[in-house]
C-alpha positions in Angstrom: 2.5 7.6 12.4 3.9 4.2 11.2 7.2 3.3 13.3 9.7 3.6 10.2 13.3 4.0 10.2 15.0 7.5 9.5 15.4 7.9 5.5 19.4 7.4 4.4 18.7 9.5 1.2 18.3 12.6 2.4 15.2 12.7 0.9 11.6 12.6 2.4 10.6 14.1 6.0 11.8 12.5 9.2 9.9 10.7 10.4 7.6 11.9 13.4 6.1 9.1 16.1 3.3 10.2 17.9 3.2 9.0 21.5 1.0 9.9 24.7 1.9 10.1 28.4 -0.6 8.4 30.7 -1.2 5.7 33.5 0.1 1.7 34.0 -2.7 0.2 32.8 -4.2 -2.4 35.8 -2.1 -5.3 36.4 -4.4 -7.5 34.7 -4.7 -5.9 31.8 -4.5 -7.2 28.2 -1.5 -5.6 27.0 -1.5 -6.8 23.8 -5.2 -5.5 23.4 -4.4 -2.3 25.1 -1.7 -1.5 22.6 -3.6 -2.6 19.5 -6.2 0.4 20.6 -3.1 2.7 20.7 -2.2 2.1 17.4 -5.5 1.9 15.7 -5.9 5.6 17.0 -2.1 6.4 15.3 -0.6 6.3 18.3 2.9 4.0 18.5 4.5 5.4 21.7 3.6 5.4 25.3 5.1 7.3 27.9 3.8 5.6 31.4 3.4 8.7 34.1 5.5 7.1 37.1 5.3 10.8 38.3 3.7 10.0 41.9 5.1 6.7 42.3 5.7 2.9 40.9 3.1 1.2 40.1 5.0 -1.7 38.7 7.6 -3.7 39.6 10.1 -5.1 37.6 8.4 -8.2 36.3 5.6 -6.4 35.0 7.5 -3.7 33.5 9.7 -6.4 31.5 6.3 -8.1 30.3 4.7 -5.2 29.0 8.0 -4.0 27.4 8.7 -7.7 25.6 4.6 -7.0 23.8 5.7 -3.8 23.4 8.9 -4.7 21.7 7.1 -7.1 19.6 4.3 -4.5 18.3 6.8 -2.4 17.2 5.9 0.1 20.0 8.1 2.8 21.5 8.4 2.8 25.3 9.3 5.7 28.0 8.3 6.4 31.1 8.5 9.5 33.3 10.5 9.7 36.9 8.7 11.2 39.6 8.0 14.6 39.8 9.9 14.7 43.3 13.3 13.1 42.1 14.9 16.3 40.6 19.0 16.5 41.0 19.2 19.6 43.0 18.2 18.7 46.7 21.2 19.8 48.9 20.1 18.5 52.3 21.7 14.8 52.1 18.7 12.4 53.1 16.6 13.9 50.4 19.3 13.8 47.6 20.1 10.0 48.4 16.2 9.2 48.0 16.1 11.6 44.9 18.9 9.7 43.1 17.0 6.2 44.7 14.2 7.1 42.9 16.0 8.0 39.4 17.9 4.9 39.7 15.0 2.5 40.1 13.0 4.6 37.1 16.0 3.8 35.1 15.9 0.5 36.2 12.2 -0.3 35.4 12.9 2.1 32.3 15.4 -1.4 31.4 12.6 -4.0 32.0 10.5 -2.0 29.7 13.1 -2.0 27.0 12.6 2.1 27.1 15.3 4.0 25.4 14.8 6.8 28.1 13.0 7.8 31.4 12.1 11.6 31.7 12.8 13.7 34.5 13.0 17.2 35.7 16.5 18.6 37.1 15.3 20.9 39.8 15.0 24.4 40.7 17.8 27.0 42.1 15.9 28.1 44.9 17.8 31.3 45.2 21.0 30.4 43.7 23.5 30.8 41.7 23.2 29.0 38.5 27.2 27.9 38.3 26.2 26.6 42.2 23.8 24.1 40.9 25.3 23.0 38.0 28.8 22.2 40.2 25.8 20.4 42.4 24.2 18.3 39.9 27.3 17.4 38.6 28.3 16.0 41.9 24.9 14.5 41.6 25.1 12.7 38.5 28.5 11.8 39.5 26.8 9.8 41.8 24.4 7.9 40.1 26.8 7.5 36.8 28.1 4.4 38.7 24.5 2.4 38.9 23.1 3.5 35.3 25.6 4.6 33.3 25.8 0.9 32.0 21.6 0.1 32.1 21.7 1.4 28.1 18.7 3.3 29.2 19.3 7.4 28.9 18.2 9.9 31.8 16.3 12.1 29.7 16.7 15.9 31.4 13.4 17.9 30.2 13.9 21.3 29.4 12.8 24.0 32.7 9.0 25.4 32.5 9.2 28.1 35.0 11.4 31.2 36.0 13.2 29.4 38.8 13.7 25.7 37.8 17.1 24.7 36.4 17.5 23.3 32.9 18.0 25.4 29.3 19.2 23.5 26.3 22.6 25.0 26.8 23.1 23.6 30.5 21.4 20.4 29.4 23.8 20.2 26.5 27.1 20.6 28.6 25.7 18.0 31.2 25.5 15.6 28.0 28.6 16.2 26.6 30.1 15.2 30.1 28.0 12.5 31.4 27.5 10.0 28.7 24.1 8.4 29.6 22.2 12.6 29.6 19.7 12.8 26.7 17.9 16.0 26.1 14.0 15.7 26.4 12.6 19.1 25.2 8.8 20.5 26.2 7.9 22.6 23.9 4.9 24.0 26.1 7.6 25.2 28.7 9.7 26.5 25.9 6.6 28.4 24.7 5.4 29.3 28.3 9.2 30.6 28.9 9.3 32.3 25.7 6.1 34.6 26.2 4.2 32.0 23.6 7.2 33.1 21.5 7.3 29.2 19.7 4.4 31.3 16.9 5.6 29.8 13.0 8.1 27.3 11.7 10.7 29.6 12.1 10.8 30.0 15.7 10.9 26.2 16.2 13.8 25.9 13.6 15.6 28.1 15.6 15.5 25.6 18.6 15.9 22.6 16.6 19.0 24.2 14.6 19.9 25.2 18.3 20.1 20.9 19.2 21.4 20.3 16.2 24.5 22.5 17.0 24.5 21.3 20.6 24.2 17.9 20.6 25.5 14.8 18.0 23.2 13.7 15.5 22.6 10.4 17.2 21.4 12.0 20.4 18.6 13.2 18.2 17.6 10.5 16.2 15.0 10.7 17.1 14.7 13.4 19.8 12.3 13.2 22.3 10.0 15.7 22.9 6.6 16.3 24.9 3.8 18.5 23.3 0.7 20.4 24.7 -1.3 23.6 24.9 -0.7 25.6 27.8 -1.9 28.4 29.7 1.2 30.9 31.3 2.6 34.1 33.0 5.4 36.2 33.6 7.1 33.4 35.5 6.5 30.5 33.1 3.8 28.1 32.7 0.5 27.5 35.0 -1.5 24.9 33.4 -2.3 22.9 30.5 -5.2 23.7 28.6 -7.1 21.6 26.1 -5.6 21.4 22.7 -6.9 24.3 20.6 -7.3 26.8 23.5 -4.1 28.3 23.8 -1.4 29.5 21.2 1.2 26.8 20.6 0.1 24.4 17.2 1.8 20.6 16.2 1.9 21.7 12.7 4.6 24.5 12.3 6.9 21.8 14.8 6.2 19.4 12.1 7.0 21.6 9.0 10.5 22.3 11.1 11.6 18.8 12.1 10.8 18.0 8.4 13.3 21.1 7.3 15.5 20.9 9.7 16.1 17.0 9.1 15.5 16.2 12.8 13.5 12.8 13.5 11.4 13.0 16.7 9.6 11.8 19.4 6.2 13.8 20.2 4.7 12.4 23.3 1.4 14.2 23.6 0.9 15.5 27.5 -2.5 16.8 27.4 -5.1 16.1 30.7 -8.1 15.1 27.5 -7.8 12.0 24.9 -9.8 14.4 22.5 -6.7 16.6 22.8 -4.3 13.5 22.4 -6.3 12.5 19.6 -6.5 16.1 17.9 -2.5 16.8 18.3 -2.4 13.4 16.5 -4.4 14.2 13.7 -2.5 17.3 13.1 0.9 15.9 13.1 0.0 13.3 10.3 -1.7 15.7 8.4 1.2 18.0 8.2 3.5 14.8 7.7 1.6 13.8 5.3 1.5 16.8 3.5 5.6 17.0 3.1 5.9 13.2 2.1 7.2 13.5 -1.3 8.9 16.7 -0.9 13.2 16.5 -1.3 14.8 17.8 2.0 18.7 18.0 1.7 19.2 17.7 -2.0 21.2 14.7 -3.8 22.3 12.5 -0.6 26.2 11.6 -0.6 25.4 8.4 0.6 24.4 5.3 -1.9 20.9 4.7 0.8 22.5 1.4 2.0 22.3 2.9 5.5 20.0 4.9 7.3 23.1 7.6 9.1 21.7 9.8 12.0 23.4 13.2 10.1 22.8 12.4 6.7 25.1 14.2 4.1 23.3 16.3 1.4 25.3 18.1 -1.4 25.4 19.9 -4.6 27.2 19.9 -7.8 30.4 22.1 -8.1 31.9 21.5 -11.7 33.0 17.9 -11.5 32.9 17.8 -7.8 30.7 18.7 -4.6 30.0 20.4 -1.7 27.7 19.6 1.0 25.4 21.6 1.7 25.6 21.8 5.7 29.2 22.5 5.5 30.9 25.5 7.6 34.4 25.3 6.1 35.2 25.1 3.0 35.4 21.2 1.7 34.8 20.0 -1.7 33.9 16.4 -2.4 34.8 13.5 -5.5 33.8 10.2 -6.7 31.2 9.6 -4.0 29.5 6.7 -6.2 33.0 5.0 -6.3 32.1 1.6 -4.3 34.9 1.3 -1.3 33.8 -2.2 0.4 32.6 -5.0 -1.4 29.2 -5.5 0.2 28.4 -2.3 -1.5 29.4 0.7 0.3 30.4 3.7 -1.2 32.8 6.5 -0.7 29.5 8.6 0.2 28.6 5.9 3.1 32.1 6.7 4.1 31.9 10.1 4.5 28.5 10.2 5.3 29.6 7.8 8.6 32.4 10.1 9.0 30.1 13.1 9.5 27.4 11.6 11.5 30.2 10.3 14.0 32.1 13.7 13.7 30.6 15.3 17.0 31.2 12.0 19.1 34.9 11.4 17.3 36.5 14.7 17.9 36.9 15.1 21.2 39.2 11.9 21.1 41.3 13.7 18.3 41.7 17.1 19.0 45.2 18.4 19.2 46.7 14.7 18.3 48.5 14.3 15.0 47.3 12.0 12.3 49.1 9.2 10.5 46.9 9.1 6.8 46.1 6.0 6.2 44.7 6.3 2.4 42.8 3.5 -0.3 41.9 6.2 -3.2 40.4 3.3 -4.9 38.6 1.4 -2.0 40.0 -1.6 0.3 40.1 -3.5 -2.7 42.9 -1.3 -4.0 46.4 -0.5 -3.5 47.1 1.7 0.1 49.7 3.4 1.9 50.6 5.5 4.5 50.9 9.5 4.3 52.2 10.8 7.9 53.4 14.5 6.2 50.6 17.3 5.4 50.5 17.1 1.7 49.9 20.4 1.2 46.7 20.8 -0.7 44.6 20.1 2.1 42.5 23.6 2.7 43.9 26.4 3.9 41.4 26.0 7.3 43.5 22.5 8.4 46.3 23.6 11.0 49.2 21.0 11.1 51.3 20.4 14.2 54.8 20.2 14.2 56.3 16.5 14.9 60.1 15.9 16.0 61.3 13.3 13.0 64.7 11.6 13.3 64.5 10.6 10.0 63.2 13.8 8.5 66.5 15.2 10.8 63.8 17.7 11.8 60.2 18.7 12.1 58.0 17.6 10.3 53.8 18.8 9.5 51.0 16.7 10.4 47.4 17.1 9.7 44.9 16.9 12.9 41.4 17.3 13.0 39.8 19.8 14.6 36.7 20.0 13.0 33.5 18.3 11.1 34.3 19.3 8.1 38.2 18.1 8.9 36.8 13.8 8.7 34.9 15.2 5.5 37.9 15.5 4.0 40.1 12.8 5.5 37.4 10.3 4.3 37.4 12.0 0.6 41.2 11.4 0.6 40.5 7.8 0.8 41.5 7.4 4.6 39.0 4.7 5.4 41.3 4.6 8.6 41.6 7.5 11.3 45.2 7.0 13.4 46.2 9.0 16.3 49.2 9.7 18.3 48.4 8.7 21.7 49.9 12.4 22.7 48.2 15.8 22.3 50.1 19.0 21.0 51.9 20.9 22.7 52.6 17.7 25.1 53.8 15.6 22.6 56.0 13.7 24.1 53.8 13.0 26.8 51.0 10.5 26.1 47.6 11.0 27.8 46.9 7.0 27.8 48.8 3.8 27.3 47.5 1.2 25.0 47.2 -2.6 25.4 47.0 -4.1 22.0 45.7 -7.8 22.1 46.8 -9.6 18.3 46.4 -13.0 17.4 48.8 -14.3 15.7 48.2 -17.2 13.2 46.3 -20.2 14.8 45.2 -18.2 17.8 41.2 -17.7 18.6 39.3 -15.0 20.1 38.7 -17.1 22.9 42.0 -16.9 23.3 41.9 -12.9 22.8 38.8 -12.5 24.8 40.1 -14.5 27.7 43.8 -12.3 27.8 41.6 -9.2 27.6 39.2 -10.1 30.8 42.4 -11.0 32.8 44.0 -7.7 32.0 40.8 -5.9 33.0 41.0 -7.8 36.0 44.7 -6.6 36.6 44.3 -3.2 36.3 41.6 -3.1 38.8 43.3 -4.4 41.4 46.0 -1.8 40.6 43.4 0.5 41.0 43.1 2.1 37.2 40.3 2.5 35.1 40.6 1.1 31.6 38.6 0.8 28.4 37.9 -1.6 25.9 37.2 -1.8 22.5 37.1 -4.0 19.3 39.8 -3.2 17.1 37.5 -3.7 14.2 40.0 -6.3 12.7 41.5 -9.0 14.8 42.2 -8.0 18.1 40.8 -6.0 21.2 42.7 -2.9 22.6 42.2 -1.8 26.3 42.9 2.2 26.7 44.1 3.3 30.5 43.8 7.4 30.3 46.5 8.6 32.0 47.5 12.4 33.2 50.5 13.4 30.7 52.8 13.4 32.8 55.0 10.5 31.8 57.1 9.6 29.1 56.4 7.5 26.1 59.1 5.1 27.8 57.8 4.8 31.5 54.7 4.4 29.5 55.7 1.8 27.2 57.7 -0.2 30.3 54.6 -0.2 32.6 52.4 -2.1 29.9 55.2 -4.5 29.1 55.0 -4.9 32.7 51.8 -5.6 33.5 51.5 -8.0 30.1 54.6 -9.6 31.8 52.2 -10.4 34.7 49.4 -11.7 31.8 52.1 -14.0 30.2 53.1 -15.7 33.1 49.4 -16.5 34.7 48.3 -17.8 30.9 51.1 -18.5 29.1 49.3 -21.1 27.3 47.1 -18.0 25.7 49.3 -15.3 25.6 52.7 -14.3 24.6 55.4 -11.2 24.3 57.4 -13.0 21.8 58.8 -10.6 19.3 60.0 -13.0 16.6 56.4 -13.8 15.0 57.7 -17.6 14.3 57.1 -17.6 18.3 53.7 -16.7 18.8 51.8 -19.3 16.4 48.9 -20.2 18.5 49.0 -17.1 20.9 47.9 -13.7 21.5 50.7 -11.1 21.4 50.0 -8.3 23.8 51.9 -5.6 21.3 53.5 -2.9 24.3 56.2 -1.0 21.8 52.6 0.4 20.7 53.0 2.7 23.1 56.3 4.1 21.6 56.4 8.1 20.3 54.8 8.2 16.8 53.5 5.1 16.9 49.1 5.2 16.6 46.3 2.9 16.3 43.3 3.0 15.2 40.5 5.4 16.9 37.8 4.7 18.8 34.4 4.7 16.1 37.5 3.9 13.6 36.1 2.4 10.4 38.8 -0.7 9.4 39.2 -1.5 5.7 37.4 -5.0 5.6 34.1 -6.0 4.1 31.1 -4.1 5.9 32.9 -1.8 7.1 33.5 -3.0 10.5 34.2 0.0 13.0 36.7 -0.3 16.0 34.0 0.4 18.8 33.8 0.2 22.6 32.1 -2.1 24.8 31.3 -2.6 28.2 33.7 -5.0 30.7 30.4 -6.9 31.0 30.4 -7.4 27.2 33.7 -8.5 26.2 33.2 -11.6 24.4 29.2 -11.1 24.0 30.8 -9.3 20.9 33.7 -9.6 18.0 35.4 -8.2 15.4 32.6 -7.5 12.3 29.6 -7.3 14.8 29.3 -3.4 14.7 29.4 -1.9 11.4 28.9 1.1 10.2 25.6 0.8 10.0 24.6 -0.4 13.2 26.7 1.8 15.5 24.0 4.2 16.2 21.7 2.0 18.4 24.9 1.3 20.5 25.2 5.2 20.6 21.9 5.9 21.3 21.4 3.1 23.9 24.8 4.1 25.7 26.2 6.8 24.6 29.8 7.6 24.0 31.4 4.3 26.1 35.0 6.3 25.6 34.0 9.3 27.1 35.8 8.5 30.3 39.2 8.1 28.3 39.2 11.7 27.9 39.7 12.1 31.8 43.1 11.3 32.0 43.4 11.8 35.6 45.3 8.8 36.4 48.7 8.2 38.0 51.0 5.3 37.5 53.3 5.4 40.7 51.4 3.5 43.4 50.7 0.5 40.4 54.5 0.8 39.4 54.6 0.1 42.9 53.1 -2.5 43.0 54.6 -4.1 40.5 58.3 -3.0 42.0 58.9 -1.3 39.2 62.0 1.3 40.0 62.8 4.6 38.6 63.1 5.0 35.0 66.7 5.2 34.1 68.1 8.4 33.2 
């Protein structure tokens, strides 16, 4: 199968790459001849079998993944079988998690998305037990790979015994943001009783992922494929393609229904088997090219989203068709950015990002932010529920001087809920930096970086480094991202314990500390006739009801620029306007959900207030 991107319209299959597991080839080898035979027999991805050992080193791997790049050729490669997550006695754990960490590493050189490997067994215990072990496990290595951009690719359990179902897999990902799942459909057959017989049984696992697990940790999902032989306990052996039970085709018809692009890396022991799997995946594929999959696409096709939103008419309006809750949508033609994008790229962005976004917005009020007629138009601010949003949205009370009362504001609980934040026009997505029922308790503090007129990001990206440096030797974790406009913000998660007010002192504290090592660059000034030339580091951010933008935020400027997190290592390797809406998802896929560690807000200020002789708050 050609290496093409996933369709944007909605319409069309996914596409399907075919790949094969097998050997390094010889040092010496003519790469560029070697993969030129690949793809003349249809193959375009190679997974290398690093299952007893490593071949290569580093050098080599990079060589063959810089050819590979350049051919257009997918790249994985598979840990060894003996580096599994579960060892308990401590000499063989450190050389398990040695061995995953150099696979990831060489999995880098090669420019591989992912390396596979298998968890482990129970070995008599309780399954709870070794998930609170491989936790402690991955907790481990997070601190070596999690930044490599390279995914550890957990492969779904082939035998009674060994640890790994999609639902275990699926937790570990949701917590550990660089876990992929890597699914074998010949252990899932094997486990099954050859249950994986017809499309339908395969659509139930893939509508299983798609529940499980964000769209763009599927896009495209990895997956091996072979024939198998098995028993009662699970599998025993492959067999040659043909001889057993489990058939490429119905998978095919599925992925193509279910709207799932994929990975199949053929693991058979015979090339007539690679080459016969092969054969009968692009027939099938071929079969379902000009067939329509989701119905009339929400998007205008300008971007190729990992969860692409299909709908159909409803008098004058629509509803998509995936939709759980009830949500009707308008005007998704209207164009909302001048390069183009529509309403539907909005809220087709909105839903592909839904998964990854909502942790960082659940029980947290929402300031509306609206442009009914695009960022071209006139805008304004809508903090009170309206009341027409559906009956399904649950509003949280907020304490209002002004309102001399409580007031209702909308939060977001669920897909469905950005669906329709994004129809209203809020290009924008603005949380408190508090969760209901702690309101007035924030879970992190915000440093928000803004050049004021004649400043540079230079200038920005030099105040942000020091501040990272600052809060590491005050021992805190922090965060940063692009604000999608003209600043950076660094998040510190914090446990909410604290009040906006010792919260909102401590920054101005520490930016008091910025100021006076670079006060050239950086300034607290509040009178904006002050700060021409600097950076204001913005602390009354921090104050109850104020919000900024969200992480994966889309900002109302032309291409839809999106306020999205980077590593320390990259701050000023990116700006503002680099990472759109439409190239998100590689960052996503690459590292996963860089925020994820905001959401552990574990953190205390007192030994930093400390250090900073910061007294008690006044009463």
């Amino acid at each position: 199968m050609p290496n093409r991107p996933a369709t944007a319209s909605g319409y069309g299959p996914p596409p399907i790459l075919f790949g094969v597991s097998g050997p390094a080839p010889p040092d010496d080898s003519d790469d560029l001849g070697f993969l030129d035979d690949l793809s003349a027999q249809g193959i375009s991805s190679y997974e290398f079998s690093f299952v007893k050992g490593f071949p290569w080193k580093e050098a080599r791997c990079a060589r063959f993944g810089a050819q590979a790049a350049q051919q257009g050729f997918r790249v994985s490669a598979h840990a060894p079988y003996f580096a599994v997550l579960t060892a308990e006695e401590p000499d063989k754990a450190r050389m398990c998690l040695s061995a995953l960490e150099h696979t990831m590493k060489l999995g880098k050189d090669l420019r591989a998305p992912l390396i596979v490997a298998h968890a482990g067994h129970l070995k008599g215990r309780e399954p709870g037990q070794v998930m609170d072990l491989i936790r402690g496990r991955l907790d481990a290595l997070a601190p070596k790979v999690a930044d490599l951009g390279v995914g550890l690719g957990l492969e779904t359990a082939g035998r009674q015994g060994a640890f790994g179902t999609l639902g275990d897999i699926a937790l570990l990902a949701s917590e550990f943001s660089f876990v992929r799942p890597v699914i074998d459909w010949a252990h899932l057959h094997a486990l099954s009783g050859g249950g994986l017989v017809g499309k339908e049984r395969f659509r139930t696992v893939l509508s299983f992922l798609k529940d499980s697990f964000p769209a763009w940790m599927l896009s495209p999902l990895h997956t091996h494929f072979t024939d198998n032989r098995f028993g009662p306990a699970g599998e025993i052996s492959h067999v040659p393609y043909g001889q057993g039970t489990l058939r490429i085709g119905p998978l095919v018809e599925a992925a193509f229904e279910s709207g799932i692009s994929m990975v199949v890396i053929s693991e058979a022991r015979e090339w007539e088997s690679h080459l016969a799997i092969g054969a009968e995946l692009r027939e099938a594929a071929g079969g379902l090219e000009a067939t329509p999959r989701l119905g009339r696409r929400a998007a205008s096709g300008l971007v190729s989203f990992p969860d692409p939103v299909g709908v159909e008419p409803v008098d004058d309006r629509f509803r998509p068709i995936k939709a759980n809750r009830a949500v009707t949508l308008s005007n998704l033609a209207k164009p909302f950015f001048p390069n183009g994008y529509t309403k539907g790229d909005l809220i087709s962005y909105y839903a592909s990002i839904a998964p990854t976004l909502l942790p960082h917005l659940r029980d947290r009020p929402l300031s509306m932010s609206r442009y009914p007629n695009g960022i071209g138009g006139p805008s304004f601010y809508e903090k009170r529920a309206p009341g027409h949003q559906p009956e399904w949205m649950r509003t949280l009370p907020v304490d209002s001087r002004s309102a001399g009362g409580e007031i209702p504001f909308l939060c977001a609980d669920h897909p469905e809920s950005v669906l329709w934040f994004a129809n209203m026009g809020c290009v924008e997505v603005h949380p408190f930096h508090s969760r209901h029922p702690q309101l007035h308790h924030p879970d992190w503090a915000v440093f928000d970086f803004d050049p004021a007129q004649g400043a540079s990001w230079s200038q920005v990206v030099a105040g942000v480094r020091l501040l990272g440096v600052a809060l590491e030797r005050l021992g805190l974790r922090s965060f940063p991202k692009l604000s999608g406009s003209r600043g950076m913000h660094v998040y510190l998660p914090l446990r909410p314990v604290y009040t906006h007010a010792r919260v909102r002192r401590f920054v101005k504290s520490v930016a008091d500390v910025l100021v006076a090592a670079n006060p050239d660059d950086l300034t607290l000034a509040w009178d904006k006739r002050h700060r021409t030339g600097k950076v204001f580091i913005d602390h009354n951010r921090n104050a109850f009801g104020q919000t900024i933008s969200s992480v994966y935020s889309v900002r109302p400027l032309r291409g839809a620029p999106v306020s999205a997190p980077l590593l320390w290592d990259e701050v000023g390797q990116f700006a503002n306007g680099d990472i759109n809406i439409a190239n998100l998802w590689e960052r996503l896929s690459s590292y996963g959900d860089l925020f994820l560690g905001v959401l552990n807000g574990d953190q205390t200020l007192e030994a930093a207030e400390q250090a900073l002789q910061l007294g008690p708050m006044p009463e």
